[in-house]
N, C-alpha and C positions, 0 to 999 in steps of 0.2 A: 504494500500500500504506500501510497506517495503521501508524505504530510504525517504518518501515524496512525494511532487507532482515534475511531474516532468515539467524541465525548458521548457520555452516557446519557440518554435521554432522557431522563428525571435530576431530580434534585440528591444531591449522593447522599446529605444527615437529613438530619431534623429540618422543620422549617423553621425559617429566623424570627426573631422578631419585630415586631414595625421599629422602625429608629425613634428616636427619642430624640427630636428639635431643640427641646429644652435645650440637651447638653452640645449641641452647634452654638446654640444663642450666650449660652456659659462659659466659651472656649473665646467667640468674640468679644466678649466683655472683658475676659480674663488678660486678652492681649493689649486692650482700650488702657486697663487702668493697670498695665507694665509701661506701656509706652508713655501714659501723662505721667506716673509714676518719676519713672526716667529722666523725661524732660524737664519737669519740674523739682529734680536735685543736681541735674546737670546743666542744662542752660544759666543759671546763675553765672554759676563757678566756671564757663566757658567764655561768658560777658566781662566778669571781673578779670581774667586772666588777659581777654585782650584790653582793658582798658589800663592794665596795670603796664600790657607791653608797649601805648601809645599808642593803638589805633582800634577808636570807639567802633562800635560794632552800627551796622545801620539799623535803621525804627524799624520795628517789626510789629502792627497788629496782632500775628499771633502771639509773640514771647508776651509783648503789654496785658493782652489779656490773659493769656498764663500766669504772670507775675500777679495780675491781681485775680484771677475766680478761679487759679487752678488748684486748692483747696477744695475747692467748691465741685470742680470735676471731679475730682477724685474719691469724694464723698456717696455723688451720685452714682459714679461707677462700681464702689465697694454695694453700697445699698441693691444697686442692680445686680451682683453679683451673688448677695443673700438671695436675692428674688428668687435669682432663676437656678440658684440648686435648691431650695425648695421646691420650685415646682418639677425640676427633672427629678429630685427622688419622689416625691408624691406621685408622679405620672408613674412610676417605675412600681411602686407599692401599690396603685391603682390597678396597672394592668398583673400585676404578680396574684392580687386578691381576688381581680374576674376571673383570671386562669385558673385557679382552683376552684372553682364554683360550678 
């Protein structure tokens, strides 16, 4: 046979489970509040470092509103963060408790 055997016509285990959004939406968030995390202990001290070598940094809208709400991002994206592994384990102990039923 050219190419091999071929694949089996059914599904070879069990069947899967539906995915669970929750923990896609959890995974985004997770990277959201790494990344202002980041920016927000790092652009500082990247601003100070050039103005200490003589050449101020240009005006930047984002870093301004970093410097002042990102606190405030960060907050919202931890609170988000609660959210939604709550609702991925609940959706998971939802569907775990219909399956036994």
């Amino acid at each position: 046979m050219i190419g091999g055997p071929a694949p089996p016509a059914g599904p070879a285990g069990p069947p899967s489970e539906p995915r669970n959004w929750f923990y896609l939406l959890l995974n985004l968030a997770s990277v959201a509040f790494v990344v202002t995390a980041l920016a927000y202990a790092v652009i500082p001290v990247l601003e100070q470092k050039a103005a200490e070598a003589g050449h101020a940094p240009p005006p930047s809208p984002l870093r301004d509103a970093l410097r002042r709400d990102g606190w405030v991002w960060l907050l919202v994206e931890a609170g988000l963060i609660a959210v939604l592994s709550l609702a991925s384990m609940g959706l998971d102990r939802w569907r775990q408790r219909k399956k036994e039923c």
